[in-house]
Every structure is written in structure tokens, then in C-alpha cells.
C-alpha positions as CSV (number, residue, x, y, z in Angstrom):
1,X,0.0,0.0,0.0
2,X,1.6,2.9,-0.9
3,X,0.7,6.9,0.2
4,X,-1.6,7.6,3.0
5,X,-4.4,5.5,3.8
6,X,-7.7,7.6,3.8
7,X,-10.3,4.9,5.0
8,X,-8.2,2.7,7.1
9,X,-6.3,2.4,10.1
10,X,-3.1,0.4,10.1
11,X,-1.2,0.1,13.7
12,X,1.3,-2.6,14.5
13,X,2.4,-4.3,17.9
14,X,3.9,-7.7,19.2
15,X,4.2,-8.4,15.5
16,X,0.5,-7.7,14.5
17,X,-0.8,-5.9,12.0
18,X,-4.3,-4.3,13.0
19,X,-6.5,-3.1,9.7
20,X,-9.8,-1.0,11.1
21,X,-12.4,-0.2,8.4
22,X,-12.8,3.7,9.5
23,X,-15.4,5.2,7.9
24,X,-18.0,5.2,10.8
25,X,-20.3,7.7,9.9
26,X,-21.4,5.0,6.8
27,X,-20.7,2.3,9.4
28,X,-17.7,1.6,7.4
29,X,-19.4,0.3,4.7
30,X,-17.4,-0.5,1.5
31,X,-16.2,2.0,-1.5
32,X,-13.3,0.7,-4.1
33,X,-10.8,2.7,-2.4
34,X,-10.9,1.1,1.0
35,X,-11.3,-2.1,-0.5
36,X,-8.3,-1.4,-2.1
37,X,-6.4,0.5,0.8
38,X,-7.2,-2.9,2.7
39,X,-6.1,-5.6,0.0
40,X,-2.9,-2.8,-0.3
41,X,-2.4,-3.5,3.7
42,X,-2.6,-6.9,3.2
43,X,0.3,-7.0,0.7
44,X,2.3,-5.3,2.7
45,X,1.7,-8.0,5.7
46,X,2.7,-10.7,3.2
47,X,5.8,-8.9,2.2
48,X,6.7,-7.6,5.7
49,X,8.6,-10.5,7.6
50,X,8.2,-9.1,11.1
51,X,4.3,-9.0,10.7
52,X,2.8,-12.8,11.5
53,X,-0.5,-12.5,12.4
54,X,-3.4,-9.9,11.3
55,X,-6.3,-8.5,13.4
56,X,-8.9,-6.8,11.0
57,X,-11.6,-4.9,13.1
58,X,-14.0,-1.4,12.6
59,X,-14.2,1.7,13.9
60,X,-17.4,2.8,15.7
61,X,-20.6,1.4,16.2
62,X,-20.4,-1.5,13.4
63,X,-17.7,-3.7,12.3
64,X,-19.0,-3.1,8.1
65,X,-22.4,-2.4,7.0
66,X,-21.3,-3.7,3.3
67,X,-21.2,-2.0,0.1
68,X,-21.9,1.9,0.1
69,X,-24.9,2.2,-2.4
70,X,-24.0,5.8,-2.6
71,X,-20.5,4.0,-4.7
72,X,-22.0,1.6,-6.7
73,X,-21.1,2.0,-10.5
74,X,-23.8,4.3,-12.3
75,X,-25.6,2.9,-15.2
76,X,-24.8,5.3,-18.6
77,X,-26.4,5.5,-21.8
78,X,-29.3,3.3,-20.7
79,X,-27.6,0.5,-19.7
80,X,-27.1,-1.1,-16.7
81,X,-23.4,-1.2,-15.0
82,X,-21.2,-4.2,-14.9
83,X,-21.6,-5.3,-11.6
84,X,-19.6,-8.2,-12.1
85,X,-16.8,-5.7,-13.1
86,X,-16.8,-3.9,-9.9
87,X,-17.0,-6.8,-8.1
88,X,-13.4,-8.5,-9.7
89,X,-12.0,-5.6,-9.1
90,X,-12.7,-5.0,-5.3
91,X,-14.0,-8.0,-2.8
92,X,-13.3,-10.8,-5.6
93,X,-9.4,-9.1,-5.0
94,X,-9.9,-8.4,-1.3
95,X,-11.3,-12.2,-0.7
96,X,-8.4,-14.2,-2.6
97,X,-5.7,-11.5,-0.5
98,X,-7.1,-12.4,2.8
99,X,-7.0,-16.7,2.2
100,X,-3.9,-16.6,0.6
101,X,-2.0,-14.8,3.1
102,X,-0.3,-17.5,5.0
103,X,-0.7,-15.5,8.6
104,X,-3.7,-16.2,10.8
105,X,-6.2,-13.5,10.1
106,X,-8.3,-12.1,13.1
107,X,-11.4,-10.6,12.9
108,X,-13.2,-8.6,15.4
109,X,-16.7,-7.8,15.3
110,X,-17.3,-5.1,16.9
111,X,-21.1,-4.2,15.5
112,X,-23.4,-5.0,12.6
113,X,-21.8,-6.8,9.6
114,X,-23.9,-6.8,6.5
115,X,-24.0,-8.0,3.1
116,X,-20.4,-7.8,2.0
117,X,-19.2,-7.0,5.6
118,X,-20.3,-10.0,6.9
119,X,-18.7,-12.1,4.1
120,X,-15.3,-10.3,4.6
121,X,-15.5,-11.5,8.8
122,X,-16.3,-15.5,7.7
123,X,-13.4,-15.2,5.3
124,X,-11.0,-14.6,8.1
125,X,-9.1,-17.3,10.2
126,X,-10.9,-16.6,13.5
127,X,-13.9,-14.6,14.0
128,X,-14.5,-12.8,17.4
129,X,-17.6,-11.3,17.9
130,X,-19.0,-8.2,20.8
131,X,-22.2,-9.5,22.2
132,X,-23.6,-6.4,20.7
133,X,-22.7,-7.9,16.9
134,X,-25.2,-9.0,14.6
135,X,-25.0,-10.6,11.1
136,X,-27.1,-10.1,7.8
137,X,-26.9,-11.4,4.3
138,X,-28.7,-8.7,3.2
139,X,-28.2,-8.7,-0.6
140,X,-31.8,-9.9,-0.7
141,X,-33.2,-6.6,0.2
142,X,-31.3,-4.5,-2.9
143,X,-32.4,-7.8,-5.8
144,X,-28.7,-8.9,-5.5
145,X,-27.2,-12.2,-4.9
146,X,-24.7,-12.7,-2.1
147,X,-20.7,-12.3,-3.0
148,X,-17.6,-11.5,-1.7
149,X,-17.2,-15.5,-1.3
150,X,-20.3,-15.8,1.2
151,X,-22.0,-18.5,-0.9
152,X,-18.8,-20.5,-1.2
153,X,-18.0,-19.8,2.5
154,X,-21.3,-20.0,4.7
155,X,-22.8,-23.4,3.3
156,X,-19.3,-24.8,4.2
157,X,-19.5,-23.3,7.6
158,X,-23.6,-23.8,8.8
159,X,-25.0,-26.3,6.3
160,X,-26.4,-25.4,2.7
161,X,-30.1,-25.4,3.9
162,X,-29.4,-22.8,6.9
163,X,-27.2,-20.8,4.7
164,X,-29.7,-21.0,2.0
165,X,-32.5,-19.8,4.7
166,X,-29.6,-16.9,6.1
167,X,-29.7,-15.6,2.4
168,X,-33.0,-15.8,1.0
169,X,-34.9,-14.2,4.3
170,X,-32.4,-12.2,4.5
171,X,-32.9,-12.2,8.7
172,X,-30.5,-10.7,11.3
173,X,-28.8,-13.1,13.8
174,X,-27.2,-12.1,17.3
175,X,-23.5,-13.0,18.3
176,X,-25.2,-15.6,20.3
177,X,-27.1,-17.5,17.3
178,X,-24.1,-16.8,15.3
179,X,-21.7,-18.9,18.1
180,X,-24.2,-21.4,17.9
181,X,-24.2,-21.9,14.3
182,X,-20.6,-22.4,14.0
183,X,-19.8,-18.5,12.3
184,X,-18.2,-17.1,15.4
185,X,-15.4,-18.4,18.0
186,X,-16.0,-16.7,20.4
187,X,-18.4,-14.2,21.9
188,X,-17.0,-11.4,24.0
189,X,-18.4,-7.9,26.2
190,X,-18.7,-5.0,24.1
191,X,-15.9,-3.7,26.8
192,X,-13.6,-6.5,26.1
193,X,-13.8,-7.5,22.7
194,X,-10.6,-5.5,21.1
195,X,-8.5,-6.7,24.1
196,X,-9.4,-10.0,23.9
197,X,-8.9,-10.3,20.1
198,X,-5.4,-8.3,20.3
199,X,-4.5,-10.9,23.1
200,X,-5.6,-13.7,20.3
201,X,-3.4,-12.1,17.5
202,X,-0.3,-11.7,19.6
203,X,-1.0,-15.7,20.9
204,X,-0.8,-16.6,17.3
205,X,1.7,-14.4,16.1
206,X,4.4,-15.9,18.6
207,X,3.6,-19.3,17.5
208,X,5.4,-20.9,14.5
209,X,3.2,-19.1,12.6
210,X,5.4,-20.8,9.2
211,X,3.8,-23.9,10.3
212,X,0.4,-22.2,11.1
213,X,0.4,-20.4,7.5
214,X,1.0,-24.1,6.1
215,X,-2.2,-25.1,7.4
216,X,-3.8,-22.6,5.9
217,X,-2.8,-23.4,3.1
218,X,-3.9,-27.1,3.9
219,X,-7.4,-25.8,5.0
220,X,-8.2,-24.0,1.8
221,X,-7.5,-27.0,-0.3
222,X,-9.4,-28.9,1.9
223,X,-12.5,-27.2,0.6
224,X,-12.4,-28.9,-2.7
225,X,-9.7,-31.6,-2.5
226,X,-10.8,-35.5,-1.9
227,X,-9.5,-37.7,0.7
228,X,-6.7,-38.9,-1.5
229,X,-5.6,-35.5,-3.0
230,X,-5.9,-34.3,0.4
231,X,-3.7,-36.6,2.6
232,X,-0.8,-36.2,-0.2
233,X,-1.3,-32.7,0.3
234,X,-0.9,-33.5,4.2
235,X,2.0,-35.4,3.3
236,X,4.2,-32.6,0.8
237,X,3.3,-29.6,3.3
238,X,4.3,-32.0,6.8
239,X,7.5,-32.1,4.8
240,X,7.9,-28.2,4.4
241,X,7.1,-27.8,7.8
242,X,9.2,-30.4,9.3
243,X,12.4,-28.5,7.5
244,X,11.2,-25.0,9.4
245,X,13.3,-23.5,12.0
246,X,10.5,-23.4,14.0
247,X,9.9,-27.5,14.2
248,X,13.6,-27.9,14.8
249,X,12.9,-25.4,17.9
250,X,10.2,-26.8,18.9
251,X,11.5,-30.3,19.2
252,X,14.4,-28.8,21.3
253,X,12.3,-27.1,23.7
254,X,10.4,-30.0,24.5
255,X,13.7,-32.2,24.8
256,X,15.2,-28.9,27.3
257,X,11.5,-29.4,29.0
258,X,11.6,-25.0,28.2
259,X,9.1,-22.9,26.9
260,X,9.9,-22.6,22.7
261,X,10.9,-19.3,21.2
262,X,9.6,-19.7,17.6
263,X,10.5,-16.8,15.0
264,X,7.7,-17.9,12.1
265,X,10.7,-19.0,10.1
């Protein structure tokens, strides 16, 4: 990400990258350019060696409300806009940048996440939610199909018929139906919740987070591997791991019977 970021807030500590969606007064829903200022700061994570682990979280009241209607791409000369244009270019990109970083990706949801807002949080690693959250696939309501990976994402994670039900109605859930379900890890106070996901990101950023990116890696083919293309897969990343710096420390802390310092290399 290069310049200034005008919709985003990027702080780092204890080897975590934080990303907050800051435009509160539209409850940070989406335009291109903070899609793009956030699939910028996600570059940089990849290609910054001291970051390993990435805590994505919103400013104000709500975590994202989705797109900004007010930014959708106007139809000219009588014709409708391309849609499926704007949508390669911004949370088709922003999706692929978040799965194929090889860091654990935190979100915190601090408020309402709707529509594309809510597809960006079940995209991430590890979804921590304020008691106060709530979660809407709301592309029902504007004649629009859900994106931004949410139909490939939520069947996988609640079931095709509850996801089907989620998108078609078009309801609101609570923090407390969405921990039920399976969408959130864990529900925290609305006092508590950045703490408590900061705390998460720097647990998993001083683990062999090499090994950790690995099975990221392991759990994204897992989504449309087999059993046989799968356990090969086991086998060929096991082997990459078992060559890291981090394995070889491992091992040697628990021989010393001390507590491992692992560097994510």
C-alpha cells in the first residue's frame, strides 16, 4: 500500500498488523478505495517479515455495513453497470488477499456486519464477535445475490439449507445464534472485545506461525480436495514444515522441558 491511507487504520504491535475499516459515519461500509487500501495492507503484511499474524476490526458502532450504495457503479447510456466488473475488481481481489496470506487472520466484530461486511469477517481465520454484533446477508433486500465468497463460505461453515434460509430471508442473527451456528469463535463484552482479540493475535503471532500459515494453506484445499488429493497434500506440506526453524525449535524445547521461542521461520 503505498501513500496515506484515507479509510483505514493500520497500527502494529507484538508483530501484529491491525487493519480497522474507518469510515464510521457510513458504518464503514465499503467504497473501491478502501477495499483497495485494505487488500494494499494486506500486501504489505505478506511482504513484511516481522508481521505474523493480522487483526482486521472497525471503527465505531459497526464492524461493516457492506457496500456503500452511494458508490455503486452508475448505469450510462441506458444500460445497466457491470456489476460483475466492480465486483473482480474489489472483494473478488480483497477475498483471494485475505486466504492466501499464509498468517492467521483475526477478525473482530465489533457491530453490525452486513452483506459484504459480513462475508469479509467468515473469510477470516478466526472470528471474534461483541455481544452487541449481529450478522445479515442482506443482498436480498437491494435484488442482489450474495458475494464476496459468502456463498462459497457459509454453506461450508452452517450447512447449505441454513445458509440457503440466512440468504434468501435475509434475517438478522445475534452474536449468540451466530456462536451457535458455528460462524463465530467466540463471543466477547462489548468492553472487552478489542482486548481480547489483540490478546488472540499476539497468541498466534508468537507461534510458529510458518507452520500455522501451512495449514492454511492445507485448509483451503481442503475445501475442494478429496481424501486422497488431500492426505498427499498432508504429506508434501508435513515435509515443508518439518524442514522449518520453527519445528527444529520446537523439538528442542520440548527435549530442554523450556518454553519454545519460535521466530515464524
Amino acid at each position: 500500500m503505498t501513500g496515506a491511507a484515507e479509510f483505514i487504520i493500520v497500527d502494529f504491535a507484538a508483530g501484529v498488523m491491525r487493519i480497522t475499516l474507518n469510515r464510521p459515519d457510513v458504518l464503514n461500509s465499503f467504497n473501491a478505495q478502501m477495499a483497495r487500501e485494505v487488500r494494499g495492507a494486506l500486501e504489505d503484511a505478506r511482504a513484511d517479515k516481522t508481521i505474523r499474524a493480522v487483526l482486521i476490526t472497525g471503527a465505531g458502532r459497526a464492524f461493516c455495513a457492506g457496500q456503500d450504495l452511494s458508490d455503486v457503479p452508475a448505469s450510462t447510456g441506458g444500460e445497466a453497470a457491470d456489476l460483475g466488473l466492480h465486483l473482480r475488481g474489489t472483494y473478488n481481489a480483497l477475498i483471494k488477499a485475505i486466504r492466501k496470506l499464509e498468517l492467521p487472520v483475526v477478525c473482530a466484530v465489533n457491530g453490525v456486519a452486513a452483506g459484504a461486511g459480513a462475508n469479509l469477517a467468515i473469510a477470516c481465520d478466526i472470528v471474534l464477535a461483541s455481544e452487541n454484533a449481529s450478522f445479515i446477508q442482506s443482498f436480498a433486500k437491494v435484488g442482489l445475490i450474495p458475494d464476496s465468497g459468502g456463498t462459497f463460505f457459509l454453506p461450508r461453515i452452517v450447512g447449505l439449507p441454513r445458509a440457503t434460509a440466512l440468504m434468501m430471508t435475509a434475517d438478522k442473527i445475534d452474536a449468540g445464534r451466530a456462536y451457535e451456528i458455528g460462524i463465530v469463535y467466540r463471543v466477547c463484552t462489548a468492553e472487552t472485545l478489542q482486548e481480547d482479540a489483540m490478546a488472540l493475535a499476539t497468541q498466534l503471532a508468537a507461534m510458529p506461525t510458518r507452520g500455522l500459515g501451512l495449514t492454511k494453506r492445507a485448509l483451503n484445499c481442503s475445501l475442494t480436495n478429496d481424501l486422497e488429493a488431500q492426505l498427499e497434500l498432508e504429506a508434501d506440506l508435513q515435509t515443508e514444515a518439518g524442514e522449518t526453524h520453527d519445528f527444529a525449535e520446537g523439538v528442542r524445547a520440548f527435549l530442554e522441558k523450556r518454553k519454545p521461542n519460535f521466530t515464524g521461520e
